[in-house]
C-alpha positions as CSV (number, residue, x, y, z in Angstrom):
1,X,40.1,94.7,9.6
2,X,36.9,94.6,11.5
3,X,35.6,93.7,8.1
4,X,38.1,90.7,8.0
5,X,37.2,89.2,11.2
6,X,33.4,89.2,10.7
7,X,33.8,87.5,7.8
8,X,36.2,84.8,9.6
9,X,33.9,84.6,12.4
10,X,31.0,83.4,9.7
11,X,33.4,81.1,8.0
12,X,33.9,79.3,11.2
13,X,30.3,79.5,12.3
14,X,29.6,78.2,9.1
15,X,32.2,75.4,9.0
16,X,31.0,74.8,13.0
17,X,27.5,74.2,11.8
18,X,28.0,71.9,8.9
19,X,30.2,69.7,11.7
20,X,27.2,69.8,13.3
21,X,24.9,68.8,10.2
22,X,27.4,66.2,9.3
23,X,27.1,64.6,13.0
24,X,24.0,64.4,13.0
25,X,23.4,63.2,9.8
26,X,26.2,60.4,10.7
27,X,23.9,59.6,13.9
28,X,20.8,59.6,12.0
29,X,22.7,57.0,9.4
30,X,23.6,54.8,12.4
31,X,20.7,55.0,14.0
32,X,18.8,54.1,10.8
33,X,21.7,51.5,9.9
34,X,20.7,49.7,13.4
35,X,17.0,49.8,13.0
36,X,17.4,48.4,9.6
37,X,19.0,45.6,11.0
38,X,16.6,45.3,14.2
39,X,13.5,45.1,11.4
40,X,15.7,42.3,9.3
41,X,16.2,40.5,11.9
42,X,12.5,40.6,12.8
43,X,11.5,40.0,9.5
44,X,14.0,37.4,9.1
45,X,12.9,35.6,12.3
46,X,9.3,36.1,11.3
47,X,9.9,34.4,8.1
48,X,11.6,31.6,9.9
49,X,8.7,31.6,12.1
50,X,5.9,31.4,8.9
51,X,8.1,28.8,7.1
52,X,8.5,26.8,10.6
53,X,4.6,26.9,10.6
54,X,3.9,26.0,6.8
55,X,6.0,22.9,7.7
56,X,5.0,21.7,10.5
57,X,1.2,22.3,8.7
58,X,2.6,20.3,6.1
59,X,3.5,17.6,8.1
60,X,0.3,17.0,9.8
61,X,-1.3,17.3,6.5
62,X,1.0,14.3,5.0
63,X,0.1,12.7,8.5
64,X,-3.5,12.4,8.1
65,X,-3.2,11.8,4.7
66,X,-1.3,8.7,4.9
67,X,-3.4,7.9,7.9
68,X,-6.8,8.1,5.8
69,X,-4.9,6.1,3.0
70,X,-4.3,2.9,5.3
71,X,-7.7,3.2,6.9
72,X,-9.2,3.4,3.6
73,X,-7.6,0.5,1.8
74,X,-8.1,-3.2,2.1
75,X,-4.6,-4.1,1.7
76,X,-1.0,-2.7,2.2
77,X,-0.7,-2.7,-1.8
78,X,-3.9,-0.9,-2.4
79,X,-2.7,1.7,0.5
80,X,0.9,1.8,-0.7
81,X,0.2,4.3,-4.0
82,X,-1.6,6.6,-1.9
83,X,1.0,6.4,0.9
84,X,3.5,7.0,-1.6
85,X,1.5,10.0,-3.1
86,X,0.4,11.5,0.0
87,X,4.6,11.6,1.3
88,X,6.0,12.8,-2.2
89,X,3.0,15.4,-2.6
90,X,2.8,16.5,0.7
91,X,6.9,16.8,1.9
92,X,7.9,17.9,-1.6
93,X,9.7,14.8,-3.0
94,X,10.1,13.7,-6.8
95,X,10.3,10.1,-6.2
96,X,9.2,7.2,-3.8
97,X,9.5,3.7,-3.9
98,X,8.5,1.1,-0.7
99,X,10.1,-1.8,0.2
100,X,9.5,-5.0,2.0
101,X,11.1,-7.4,3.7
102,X,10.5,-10.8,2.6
103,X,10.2,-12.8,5.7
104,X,11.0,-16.3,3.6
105,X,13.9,-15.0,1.4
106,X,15.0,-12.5,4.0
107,X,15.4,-10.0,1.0
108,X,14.0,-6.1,0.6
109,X,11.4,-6.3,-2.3
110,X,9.8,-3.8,-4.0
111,X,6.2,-3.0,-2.8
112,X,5.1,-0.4,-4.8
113,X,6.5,3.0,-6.9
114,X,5.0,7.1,-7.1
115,X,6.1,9.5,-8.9
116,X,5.4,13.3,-9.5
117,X,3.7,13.4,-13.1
118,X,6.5,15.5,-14.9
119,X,9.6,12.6,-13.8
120,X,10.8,10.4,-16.4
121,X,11.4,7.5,-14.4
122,X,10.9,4.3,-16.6
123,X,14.2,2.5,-16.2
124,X,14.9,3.6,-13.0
125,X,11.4,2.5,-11.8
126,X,11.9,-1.1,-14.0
127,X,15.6,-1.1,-12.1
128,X,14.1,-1.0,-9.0
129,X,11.3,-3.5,-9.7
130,X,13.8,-6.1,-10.6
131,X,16.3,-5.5,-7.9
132,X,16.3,-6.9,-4.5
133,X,18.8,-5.8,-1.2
134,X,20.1,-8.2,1.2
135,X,20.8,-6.9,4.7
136,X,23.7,-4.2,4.3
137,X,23.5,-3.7,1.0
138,X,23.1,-0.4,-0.8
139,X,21.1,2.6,1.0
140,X,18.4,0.5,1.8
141,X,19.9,-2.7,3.1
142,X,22.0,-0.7,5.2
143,X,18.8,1.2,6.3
144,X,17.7,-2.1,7.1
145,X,20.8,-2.8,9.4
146,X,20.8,0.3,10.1
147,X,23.4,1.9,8.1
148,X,23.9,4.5,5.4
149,X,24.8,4.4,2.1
150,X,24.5,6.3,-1.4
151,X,22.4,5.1,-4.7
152,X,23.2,8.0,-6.3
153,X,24.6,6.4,-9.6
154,X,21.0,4.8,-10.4
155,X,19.3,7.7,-9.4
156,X,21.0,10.2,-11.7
157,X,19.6,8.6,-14.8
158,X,16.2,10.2,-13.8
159,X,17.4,13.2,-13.1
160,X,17.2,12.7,-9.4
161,X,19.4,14.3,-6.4
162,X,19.1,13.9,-2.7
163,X,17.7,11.4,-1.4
164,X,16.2,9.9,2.4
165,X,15.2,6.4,3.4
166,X,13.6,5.5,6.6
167,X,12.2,2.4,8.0
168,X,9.1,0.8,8.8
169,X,9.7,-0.5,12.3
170,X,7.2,-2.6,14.7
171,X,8.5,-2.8,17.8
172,X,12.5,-3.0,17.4
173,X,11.9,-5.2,13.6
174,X,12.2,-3.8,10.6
175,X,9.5,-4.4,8.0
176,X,10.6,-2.9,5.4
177,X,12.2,0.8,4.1
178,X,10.7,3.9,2.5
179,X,12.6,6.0,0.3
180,X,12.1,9.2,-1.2
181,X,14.5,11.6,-4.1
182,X,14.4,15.0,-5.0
183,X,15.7,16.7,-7.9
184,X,17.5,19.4,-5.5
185,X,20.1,19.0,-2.7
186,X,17.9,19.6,0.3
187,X,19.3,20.6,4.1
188,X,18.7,17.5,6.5
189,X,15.2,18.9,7.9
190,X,14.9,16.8,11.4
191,X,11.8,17.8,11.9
192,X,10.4,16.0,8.6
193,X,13.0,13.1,9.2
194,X,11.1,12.3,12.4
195,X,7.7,12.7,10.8
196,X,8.8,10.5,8.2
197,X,10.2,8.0,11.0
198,X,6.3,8.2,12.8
199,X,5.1,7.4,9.3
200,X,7.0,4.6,9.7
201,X,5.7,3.2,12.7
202,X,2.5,3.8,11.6
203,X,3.1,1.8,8.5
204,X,4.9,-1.2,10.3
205,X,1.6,-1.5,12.6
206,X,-0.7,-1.8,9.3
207,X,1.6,-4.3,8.1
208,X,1.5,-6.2,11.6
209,X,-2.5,-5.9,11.7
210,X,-2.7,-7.0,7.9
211,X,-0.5,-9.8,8.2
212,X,-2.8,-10.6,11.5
213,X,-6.2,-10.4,9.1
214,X,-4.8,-12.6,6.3
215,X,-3.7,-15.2,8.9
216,X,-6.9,-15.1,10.9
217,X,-8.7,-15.5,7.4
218,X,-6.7,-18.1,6.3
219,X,-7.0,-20.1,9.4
220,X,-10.9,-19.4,9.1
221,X,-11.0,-20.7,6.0
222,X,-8.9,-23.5,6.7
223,X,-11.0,-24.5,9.2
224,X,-14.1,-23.8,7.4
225,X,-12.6,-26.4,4.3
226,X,-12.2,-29.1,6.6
227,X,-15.2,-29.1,8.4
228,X,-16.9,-29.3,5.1
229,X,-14.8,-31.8,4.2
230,X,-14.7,-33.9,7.4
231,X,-17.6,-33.5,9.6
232,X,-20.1,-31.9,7.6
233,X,-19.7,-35.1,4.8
234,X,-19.8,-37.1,7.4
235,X,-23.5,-36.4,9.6
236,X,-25.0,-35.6,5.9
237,X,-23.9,-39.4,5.5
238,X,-25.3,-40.1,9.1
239,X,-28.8,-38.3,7.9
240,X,-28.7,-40.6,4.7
241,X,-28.3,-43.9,7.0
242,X,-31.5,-42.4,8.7
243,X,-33.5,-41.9,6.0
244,X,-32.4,-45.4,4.7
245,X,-33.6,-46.6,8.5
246,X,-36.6,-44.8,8.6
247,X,-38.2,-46.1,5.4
248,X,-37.9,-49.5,6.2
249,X,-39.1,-49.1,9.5
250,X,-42.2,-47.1,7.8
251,X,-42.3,-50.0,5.1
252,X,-42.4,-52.7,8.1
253,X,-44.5,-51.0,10.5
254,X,-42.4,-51.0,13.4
255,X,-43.0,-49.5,16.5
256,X,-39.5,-46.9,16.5
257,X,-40.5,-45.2,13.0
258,X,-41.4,-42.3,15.4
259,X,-38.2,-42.4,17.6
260,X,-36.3,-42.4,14.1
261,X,-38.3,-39.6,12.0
262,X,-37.4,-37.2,15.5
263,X,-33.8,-38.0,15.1
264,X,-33.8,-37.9,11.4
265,X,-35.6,-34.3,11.9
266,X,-33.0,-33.4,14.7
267,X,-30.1,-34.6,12.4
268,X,-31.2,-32.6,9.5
269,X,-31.4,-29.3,11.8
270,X,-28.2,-29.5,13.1
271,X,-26.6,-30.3,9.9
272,X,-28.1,-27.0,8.5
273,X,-27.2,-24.6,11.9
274,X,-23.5,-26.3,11.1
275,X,-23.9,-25.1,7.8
276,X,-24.7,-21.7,8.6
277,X,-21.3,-21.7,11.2
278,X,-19.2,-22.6,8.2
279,X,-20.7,-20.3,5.6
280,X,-20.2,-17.5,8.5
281,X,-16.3,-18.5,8.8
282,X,-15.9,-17.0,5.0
283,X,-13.6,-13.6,4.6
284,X,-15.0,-10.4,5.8
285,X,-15.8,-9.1,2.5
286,X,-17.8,-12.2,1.6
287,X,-19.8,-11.6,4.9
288,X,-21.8,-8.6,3.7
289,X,-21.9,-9.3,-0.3
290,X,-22.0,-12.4,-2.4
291,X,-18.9,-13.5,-4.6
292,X,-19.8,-11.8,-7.4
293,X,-20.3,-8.1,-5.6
294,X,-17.2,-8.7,-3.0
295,X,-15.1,-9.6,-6.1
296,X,-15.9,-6.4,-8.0
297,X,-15.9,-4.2,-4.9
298,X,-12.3,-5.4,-3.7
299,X,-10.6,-5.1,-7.3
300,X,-12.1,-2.1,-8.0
301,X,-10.1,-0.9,-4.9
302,X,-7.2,-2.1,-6.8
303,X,-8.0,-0.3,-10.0
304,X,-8.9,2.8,-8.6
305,X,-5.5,3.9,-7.0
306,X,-4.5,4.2,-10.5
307,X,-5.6,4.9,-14.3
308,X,-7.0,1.1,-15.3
309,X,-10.0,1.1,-16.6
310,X,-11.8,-2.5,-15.0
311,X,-13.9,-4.4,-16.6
312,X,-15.7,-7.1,-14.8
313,X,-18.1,-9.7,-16.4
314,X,-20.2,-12.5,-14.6
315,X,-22.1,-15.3,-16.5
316,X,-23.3,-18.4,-15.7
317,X,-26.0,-19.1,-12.9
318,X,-24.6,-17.6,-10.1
319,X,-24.7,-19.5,-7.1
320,X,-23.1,-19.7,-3.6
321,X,-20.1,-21.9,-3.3
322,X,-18.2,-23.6,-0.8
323,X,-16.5,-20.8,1.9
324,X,-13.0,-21.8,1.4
325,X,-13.7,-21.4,-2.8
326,X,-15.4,-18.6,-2.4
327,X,-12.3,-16.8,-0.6
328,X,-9.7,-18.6,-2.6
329,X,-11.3,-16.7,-5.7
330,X,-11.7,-13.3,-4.2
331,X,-8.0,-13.7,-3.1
332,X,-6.4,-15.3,-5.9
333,X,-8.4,-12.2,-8.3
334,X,-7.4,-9.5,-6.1
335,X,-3.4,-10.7,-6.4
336,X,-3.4,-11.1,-9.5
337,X,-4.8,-7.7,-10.5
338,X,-2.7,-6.0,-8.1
339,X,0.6,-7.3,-9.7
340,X,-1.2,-6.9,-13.5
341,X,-1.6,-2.9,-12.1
342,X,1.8,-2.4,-10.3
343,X,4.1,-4.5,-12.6
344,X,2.0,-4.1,-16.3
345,X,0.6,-0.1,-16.5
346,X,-2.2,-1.6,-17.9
347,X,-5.2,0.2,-19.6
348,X,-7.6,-2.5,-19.3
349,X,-7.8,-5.1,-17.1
350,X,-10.8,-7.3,-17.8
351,X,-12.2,-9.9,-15.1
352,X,-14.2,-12.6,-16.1
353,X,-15.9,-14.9,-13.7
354,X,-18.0,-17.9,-15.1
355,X,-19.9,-20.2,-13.1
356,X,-20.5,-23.8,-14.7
357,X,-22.6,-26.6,-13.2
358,X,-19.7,-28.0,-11.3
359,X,-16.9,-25.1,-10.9
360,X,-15.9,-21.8,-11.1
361,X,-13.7,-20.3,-13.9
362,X,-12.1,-17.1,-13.4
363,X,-10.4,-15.1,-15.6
364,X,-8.0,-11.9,-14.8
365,X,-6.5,-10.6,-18.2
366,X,-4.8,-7.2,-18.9
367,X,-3.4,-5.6,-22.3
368,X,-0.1,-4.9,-21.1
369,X,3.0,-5.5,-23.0
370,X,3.3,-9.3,-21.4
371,X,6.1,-11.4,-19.9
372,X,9.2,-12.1,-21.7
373,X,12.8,-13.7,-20.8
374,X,13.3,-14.3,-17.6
375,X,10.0,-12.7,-16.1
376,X,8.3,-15.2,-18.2
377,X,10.4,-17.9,-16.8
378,X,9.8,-16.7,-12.9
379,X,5.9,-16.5,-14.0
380,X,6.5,-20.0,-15.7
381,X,7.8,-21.3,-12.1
382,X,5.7,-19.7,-10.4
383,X,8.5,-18.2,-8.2
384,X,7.4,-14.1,-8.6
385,X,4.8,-11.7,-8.2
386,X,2.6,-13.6,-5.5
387,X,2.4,-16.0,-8.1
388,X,3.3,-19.2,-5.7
389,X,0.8,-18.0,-3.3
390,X,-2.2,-17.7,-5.4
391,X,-1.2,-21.4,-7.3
392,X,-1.3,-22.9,-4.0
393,X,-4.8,-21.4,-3.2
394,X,-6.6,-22.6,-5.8
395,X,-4.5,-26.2,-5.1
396,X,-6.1,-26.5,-1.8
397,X,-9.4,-25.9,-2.9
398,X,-8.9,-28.5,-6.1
399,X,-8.1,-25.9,-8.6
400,X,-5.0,-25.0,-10.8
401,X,-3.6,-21.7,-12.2
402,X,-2.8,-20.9,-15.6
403,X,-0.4,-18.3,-16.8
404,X,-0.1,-16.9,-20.3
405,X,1.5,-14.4,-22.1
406,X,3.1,-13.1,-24.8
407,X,4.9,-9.8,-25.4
408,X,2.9,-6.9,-26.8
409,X,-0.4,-9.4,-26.0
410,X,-0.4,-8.9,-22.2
411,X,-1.0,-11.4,-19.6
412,X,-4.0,-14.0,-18.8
């Protein structure tokens, strides 16, 4: 018996201390259970934290980057690839495209196209090229009126999925809307939406300051053009009367040849400081080079946002020309290169520029595939590209424009 009962008082000592073992292994589960879930939390939140960082890093990066872009180029379609780029790059997007409104037309028009280098884009790029929005139409019209809409049906063919537009405001106008697609369905981000929207604003002042140059230019240049043509002509023909005076008062002896050589001398000196104020009224570029070196410097501004390879030629004695010729030229080449990079994907672009004894000839041609059906007929009528703008600057200054092309020949 006694035998018995020792060996039932182990048992339950036993059996008491593996209840015990069990509790406390139960307590050290739990307990290690919760810490688990303290140090995922913390790990989690960290993350959040690090990623919250990278981002925000990422959009001051894009920031400056689009800021050095707009500082750094001459015109809003030499800055728009490298906006384009430094958005798409920089906030992880496939795709970007910018568009502007057309004042005149009151139409959203396609400034200018980026995409990463592994996107197949080519119809979707040419769709977009050749499309235009009125207000409320599509995504971007609606953008423009501010509205919402979806585009995903053209964007599918390149393989594209979400998408965000966002427009360039000045004040409370709209100047035109950015757009950007992804090939994933991204979370609305807020954060990078309101970047995006600063971009914006940053853009719409460029535009504003721009459009402020080229009018300040062209009012310059307007002015400089008619005081060559007006007063300028008209004291050189005073000097002339002079001349005509003061040799027949030299020839006759008279007592006023000395009166008349002081005024002739006066004339002739302030015909040449009057000179000097219109040659000073030129473009900015034309200020610090001659034609020949502000030509190649602004195109090759062009050309280099790209893969064109520019070829510029000058022959001919090279000599200064009127101010308002001078800037027609550099304007009128820098256009027409522009559109020959954005709408041909040229390799070559070659620029000839020819003086003759009484003009300047100059030449812009690329070896794209060339104009054919209706953009052909729009180049024809002058009613695309710029084209109507750079015809009537070389009208003003007694010149014509000449388009050719054929497909697979490219474009002069």
């Amino acid at each position: 018996l006694r035998m018995a009962a020792n060996e039932a008082a182990m048992g339950l000592e036993k059996a008491r201390r593996l209840g015990e073992q069990r509790r406390e292994a139960e307590q050290l589960e739990r307990r290690v259970a919760e810490r688990t879930r303290q140090l995922t939390a913390v790990n989690k939140a960290l993350w959040k934290e690090v990623q919250e960082r990278k981002r925000a890093e990422q959009r001051l990066s894009t920031e400056h980057a689009v800021t050095q872009a707009l500082a750094e180029s001459g015109t809003l379609a030499q800055a728009t690839p490298h906006v384009l780029q430094a958005i798409g790059e920089g906030m992880d997007w496939a795709w970007g495209a910018f568009w502007i409104v057309d004042r005149e037309a009151d139409l959203l028009r396609c400034q200018g196209i980026w995409h990463g280098p592994d996107v197949l884009s080519r119809e979707f790029d040419e769709t977009c090229r050749e499309t235009t929005f009125t207000r409320g139409r599509g995504v971007l019209g609606q953008v423009w009126q501010s509205g919402e809409a979806s585009r995903a049906a053209f964007a599918s063919r390149a393989g594209l999925r979400a998408a965000t537009a966002f427009p360039v405001l000045l004040g409370g106008e709209t100047l035109g809307v950015v757009e950007f697609f992804s090939r994933r369905v991204r979370a609305p981000d807020r954060e990078q939406l309101a970047a995006m929207c600063a971009i914006g604003s940053q853009i719409g002042q460029v535009i504003e300051r721009k459009r402020a140059e080229e009018a300040t230019v062209f009012e310059r240049t307007r002015l400089a053009s008619e005081l060559h043509d007006t007063l300028m002509q008209g004291f050189t023909g005073v000097t002339l009367q002079l001349q005509a005076v003061l040799q027949r008062s030299l020839a006759e002896g008279r007592d006023d040849a000395a009166a008349l050589a002081r005024a002739l001398s006066l004339a002739d000196a302030t015909l040449r400081e009057a000179r000097h104020m219109v040659w000073d009224m030129r473009a900015p570029e034309l200020g610090e080079h001659d034609l020949p070196d502000a030509l190649e410097h602004s195109v090759r501004r062009v050309v280099d946002a790209g893969q064109t390879d520019l070829r510029f030629v000058v022959s001919g004695d090279s000599q200064r020309l009127a101010p308002a010729v001078e800037t027609a030229v550099l304007r009128i080449a820098r256009e027409a290169v522009t559109n020959a990079v954005k709408h041909a994907d040229p390799r070559v672009v070659v620029i000839d520029l020819v003086y003759e004894p009484a003009a300047v000839r100059l030449s812009v041609r690329d070896d794209g595939p060339g104009l054919q059906g209706p953009k052909a007929e729009a180049a024809a009528d002058g009613g695309h590209w710029g084209i109507v703008g750079m015809r009537e600057r070389a009208r003003r200054v007694g010149g014509t424009l000449e388009i050719s092309s054929a497909p697979g020949r490219g474009t002069t």
